[in-house]
ROMARFI-918242 format. One record per residue: residue in three letters; x, y, z of N, C-alpha, C in turn. Coordinates in steps of 0.2 Angstrom, whole numbers, plus 2048, in hexadecimal, padded with zeros to 3 digits. Example, Ala and Ser with C-alpha at 12.3 -4.5 7.8 and 13.67 -1.06 7.14 Angstrom:
REM ROMARFI-918242
ALA8427E482783E7EA8278427F0827SER8407F58238447FB824840800827
//
This chain:
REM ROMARFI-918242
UNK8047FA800800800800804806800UNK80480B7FD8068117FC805814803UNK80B81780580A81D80C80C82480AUNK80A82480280A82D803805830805UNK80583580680183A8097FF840806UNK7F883F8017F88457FC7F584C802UNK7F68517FF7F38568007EC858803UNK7E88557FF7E28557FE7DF850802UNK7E18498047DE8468077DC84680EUNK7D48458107D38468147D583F81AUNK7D783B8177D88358197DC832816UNK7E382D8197E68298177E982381CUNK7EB81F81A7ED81981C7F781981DUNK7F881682580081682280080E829UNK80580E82980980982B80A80B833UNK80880883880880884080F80A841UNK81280E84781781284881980F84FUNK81E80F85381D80D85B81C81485CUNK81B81A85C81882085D81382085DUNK80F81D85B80881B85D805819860UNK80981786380781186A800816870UNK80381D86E7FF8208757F9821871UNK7F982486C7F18278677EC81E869UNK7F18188677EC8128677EB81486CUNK7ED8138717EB8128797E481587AUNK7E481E8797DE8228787D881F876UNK7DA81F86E7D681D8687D281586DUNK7D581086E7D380886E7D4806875UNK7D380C87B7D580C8817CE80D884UNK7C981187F7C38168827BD80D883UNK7BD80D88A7B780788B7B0809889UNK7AE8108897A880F8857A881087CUNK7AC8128797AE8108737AE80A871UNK7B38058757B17FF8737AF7FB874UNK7AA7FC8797A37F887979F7F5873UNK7A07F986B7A07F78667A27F2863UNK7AA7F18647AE7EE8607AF7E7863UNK7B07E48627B07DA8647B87D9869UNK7BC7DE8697C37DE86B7C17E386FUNK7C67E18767C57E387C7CB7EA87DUNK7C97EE8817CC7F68837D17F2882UNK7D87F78817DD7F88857E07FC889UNK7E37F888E7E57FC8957E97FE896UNK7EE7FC8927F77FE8937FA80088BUNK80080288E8038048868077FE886UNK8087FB88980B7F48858067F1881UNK8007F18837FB7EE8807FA7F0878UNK7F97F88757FA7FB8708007FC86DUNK8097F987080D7F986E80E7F386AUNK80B7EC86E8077E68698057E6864UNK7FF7EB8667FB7EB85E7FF7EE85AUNK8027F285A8087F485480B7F2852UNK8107ED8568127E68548107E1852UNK80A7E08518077DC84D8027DD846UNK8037E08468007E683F8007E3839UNK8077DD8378047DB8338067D2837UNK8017CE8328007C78348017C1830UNK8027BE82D8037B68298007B182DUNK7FB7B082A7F77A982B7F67A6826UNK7F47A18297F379C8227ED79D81DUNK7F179E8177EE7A18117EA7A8811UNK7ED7AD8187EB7B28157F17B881AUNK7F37BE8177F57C38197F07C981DUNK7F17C98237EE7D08277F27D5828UNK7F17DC8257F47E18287EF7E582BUNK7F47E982F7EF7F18317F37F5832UNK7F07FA82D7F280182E7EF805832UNK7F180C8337EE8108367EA815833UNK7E68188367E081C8317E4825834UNK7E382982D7E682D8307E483482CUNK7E383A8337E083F82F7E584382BUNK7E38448247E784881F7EA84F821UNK7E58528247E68588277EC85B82CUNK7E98568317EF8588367F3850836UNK7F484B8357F58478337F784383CUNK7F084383D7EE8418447EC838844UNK7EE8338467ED82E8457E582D849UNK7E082B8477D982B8497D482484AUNK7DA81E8467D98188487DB814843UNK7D980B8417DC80883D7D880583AUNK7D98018357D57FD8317DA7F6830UNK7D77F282F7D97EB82C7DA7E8823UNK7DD7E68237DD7E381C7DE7DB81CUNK7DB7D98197DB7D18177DC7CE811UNK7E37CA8107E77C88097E57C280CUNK7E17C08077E27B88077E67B6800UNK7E87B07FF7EF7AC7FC7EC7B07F4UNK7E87B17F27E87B27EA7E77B97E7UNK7E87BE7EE7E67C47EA7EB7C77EBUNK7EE7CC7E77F67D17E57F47D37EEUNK7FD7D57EE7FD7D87F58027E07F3UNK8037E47F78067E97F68087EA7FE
//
């Protein structure tokens, strides 16, 4: 996946930083937020320095990555998104 960063975009994707560790924490830390989501708060920044770390994954027959969602503007990281490569589709 490309990590430039046009001008104009109000949004783009980049690759997890260990910088980030603390914005995760905010972001994926808030217990009534993620009362939504199937995964559980996190409560430490070791636990958000994991998720960094694990960003991307090889399982069998399929490729996981995750980047991070990020405002164009100020170039504020705001959350993440997942992608799923399984064995037959181009990967970048």
């Amino acid at each position: 996946m490309s990590q430039t960063k046009p001008n104009d975009a109000l949004l783009y994707f980049r690759a997890l930083q260990a910088a980030d560790a603390h914005a995760l924490l905010q972001i994926y830390g808030d217990r009534e937020s993620m009362k939504y989501r199937t995964s559980q708060p996190f409560n430490s920044i070791d636990e958000a320095s994991a998720f960094i770390k694990n960003q991307v994954l090889q399982e069998p027959g399929q490729l996981i990555k995750r980047l991070g969602i990020v405002l164009g503007a100020t170039h504020t990281l705001i959350g993440t998104a997942m992608f799923r490569y399984d064995d037959s589709s181009p990967r970048h």
